[in-house]
C-alpha positions as CSV (number, residue, x, y, z in Angstrom):
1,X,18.5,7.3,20.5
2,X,21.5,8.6,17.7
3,X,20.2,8.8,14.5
4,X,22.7,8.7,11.3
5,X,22.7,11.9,9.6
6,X,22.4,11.3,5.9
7,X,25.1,12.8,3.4
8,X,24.6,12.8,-0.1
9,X,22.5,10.8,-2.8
10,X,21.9,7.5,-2.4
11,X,24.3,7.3,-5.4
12,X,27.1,8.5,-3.3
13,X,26.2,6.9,-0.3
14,X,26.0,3.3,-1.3
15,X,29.9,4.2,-3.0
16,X,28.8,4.6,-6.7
17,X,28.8,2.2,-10.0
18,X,30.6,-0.6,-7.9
19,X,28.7,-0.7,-5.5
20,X,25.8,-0.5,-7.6
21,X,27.2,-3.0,-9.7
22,X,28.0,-5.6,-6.5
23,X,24.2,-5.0,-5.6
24,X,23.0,-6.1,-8.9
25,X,25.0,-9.0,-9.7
26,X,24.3,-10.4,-6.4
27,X,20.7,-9.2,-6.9
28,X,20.5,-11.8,-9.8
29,X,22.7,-14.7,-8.4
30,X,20.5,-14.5,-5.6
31,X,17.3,-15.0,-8.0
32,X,19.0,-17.9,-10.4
33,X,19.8,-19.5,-7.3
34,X,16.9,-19.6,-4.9
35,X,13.8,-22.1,-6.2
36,X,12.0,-19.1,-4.1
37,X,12.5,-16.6,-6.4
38,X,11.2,-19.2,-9.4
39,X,8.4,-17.3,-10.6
40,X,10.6,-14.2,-11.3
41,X,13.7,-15.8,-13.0
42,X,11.7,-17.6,-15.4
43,X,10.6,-14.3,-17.0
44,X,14.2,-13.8,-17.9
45,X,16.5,-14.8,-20.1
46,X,19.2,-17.9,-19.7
47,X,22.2,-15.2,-19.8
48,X,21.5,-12.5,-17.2
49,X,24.0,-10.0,-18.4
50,X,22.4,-7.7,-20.8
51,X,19.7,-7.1,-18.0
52,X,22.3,-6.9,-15.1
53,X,24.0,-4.1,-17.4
54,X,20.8,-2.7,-17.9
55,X,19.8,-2.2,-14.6
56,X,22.9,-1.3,-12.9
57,X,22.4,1.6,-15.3
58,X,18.9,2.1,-14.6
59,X,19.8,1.8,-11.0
60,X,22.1,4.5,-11.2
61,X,20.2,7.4,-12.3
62,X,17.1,6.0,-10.2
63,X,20.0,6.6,-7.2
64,X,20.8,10.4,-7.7
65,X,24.1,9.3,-10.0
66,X,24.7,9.4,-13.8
67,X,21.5,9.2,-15.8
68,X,23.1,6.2,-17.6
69,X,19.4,4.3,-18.8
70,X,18.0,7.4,-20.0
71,X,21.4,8.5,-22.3
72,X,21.5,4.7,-23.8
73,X,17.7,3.8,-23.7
74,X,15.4,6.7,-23.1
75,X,12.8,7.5,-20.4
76,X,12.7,4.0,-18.6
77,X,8.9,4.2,-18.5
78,X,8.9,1.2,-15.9
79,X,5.7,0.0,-16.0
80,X,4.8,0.5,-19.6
81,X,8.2,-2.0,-20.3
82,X,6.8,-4.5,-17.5
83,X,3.4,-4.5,-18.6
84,X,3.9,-7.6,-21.0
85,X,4.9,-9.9,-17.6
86,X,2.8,-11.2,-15.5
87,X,3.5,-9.1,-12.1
88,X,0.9,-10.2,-8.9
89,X,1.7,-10.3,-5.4
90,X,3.8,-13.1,-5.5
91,X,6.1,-12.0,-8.6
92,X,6.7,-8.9,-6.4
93,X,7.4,-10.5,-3.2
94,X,9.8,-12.6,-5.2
95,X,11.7,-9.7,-6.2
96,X,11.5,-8.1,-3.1
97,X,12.9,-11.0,-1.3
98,X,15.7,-11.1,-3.7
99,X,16.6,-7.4,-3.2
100,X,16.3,-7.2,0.3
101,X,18.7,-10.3,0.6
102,X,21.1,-8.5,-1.8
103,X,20.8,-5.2,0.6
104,X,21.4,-7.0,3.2
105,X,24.7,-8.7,1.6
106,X,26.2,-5.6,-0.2
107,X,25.2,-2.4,1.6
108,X,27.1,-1.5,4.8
109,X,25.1,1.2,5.9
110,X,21.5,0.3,7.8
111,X,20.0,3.4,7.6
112,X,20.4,3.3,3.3
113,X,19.8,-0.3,3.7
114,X,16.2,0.4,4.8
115,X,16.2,3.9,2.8
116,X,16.6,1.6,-0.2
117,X,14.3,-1.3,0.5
118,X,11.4,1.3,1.3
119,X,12.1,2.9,-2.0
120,X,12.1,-0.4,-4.0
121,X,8.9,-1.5,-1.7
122,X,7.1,1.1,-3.5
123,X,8.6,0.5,-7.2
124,X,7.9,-3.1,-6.9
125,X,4.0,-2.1,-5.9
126,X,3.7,0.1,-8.7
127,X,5.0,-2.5,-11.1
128,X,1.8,-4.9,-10.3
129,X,-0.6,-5.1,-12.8
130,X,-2.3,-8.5,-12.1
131,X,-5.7,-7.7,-10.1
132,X,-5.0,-9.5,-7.2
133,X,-6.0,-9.5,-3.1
134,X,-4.7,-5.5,-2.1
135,X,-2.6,-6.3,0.7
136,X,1.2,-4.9,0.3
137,X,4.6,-6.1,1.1
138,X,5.5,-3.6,3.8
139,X,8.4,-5.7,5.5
140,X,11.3,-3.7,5.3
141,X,15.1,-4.6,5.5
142,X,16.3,-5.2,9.5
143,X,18.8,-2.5,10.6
């Protein structure tokens, strides 16, 4: 079996801000669309830009590029600035779902496909802080 060999960052590998930026805007259409993903819209705003162009800058540091967040806003401190939501099981698996259908739409490459969706798998598990049942999601993007 042929593995891809991995060059660069996943900055440079998923082709940079636009790419990041495609990811993330499709990200959130996919949550204001789907009645799925419900639970995590409504702990947003009506007008997703502000957040979009907050996390595409997040996003790109978190990726290996241009420590955008963290020149505009400071140490991101993820869990501190999620701690007044509501996240369980289900608010995760929401997001989740949401990301893994943007991966799926926006990033080419399988092998950073399912780089990526293990690397948010275990964001979106440290982001919980409802006491719930302790089972994790573990399903990770198809190749």
């Amino acid at each position: 079996m042929l593995r891809e060999i991995s060059v660069g960052n996943h900055y440079q590998r998923i082709g940079g801000e636009v790419h990041i930026r495609q990811l993330v805007h499709r990200f959130y259409e996919i949550m204001d669309e789907l009645p799925e993903a419900y639970g995590i819209r409504k702990m947003h705003g009506a007008d997703l830009a502000e957040i979009e162009e907050k996390f595409v800058k997040f996003l790109s540091g978190w990726m290996g590029g241009p420590q955008l967040y963290i020149e505009q806003y400071g140490h991101p401190m993820l869990r501190f600035r999620h701690l007044p939501f509501s996240i369980g099981m289900d608010e995760r698996d929401q997001w989740l779902m949401c990301m893994d259908m943007a991966l799926m739409e926006v990033v080419q490459d399988s092998a950073l496909r399912r780089e990526l969706s293990d690397a948010f798998v275990k964001v979106a598990n440290h982001m919980q802080n409802r006491a719930e049942d302790s089972s994790v999601y573990t399903e990770a993007v198809s190749a």
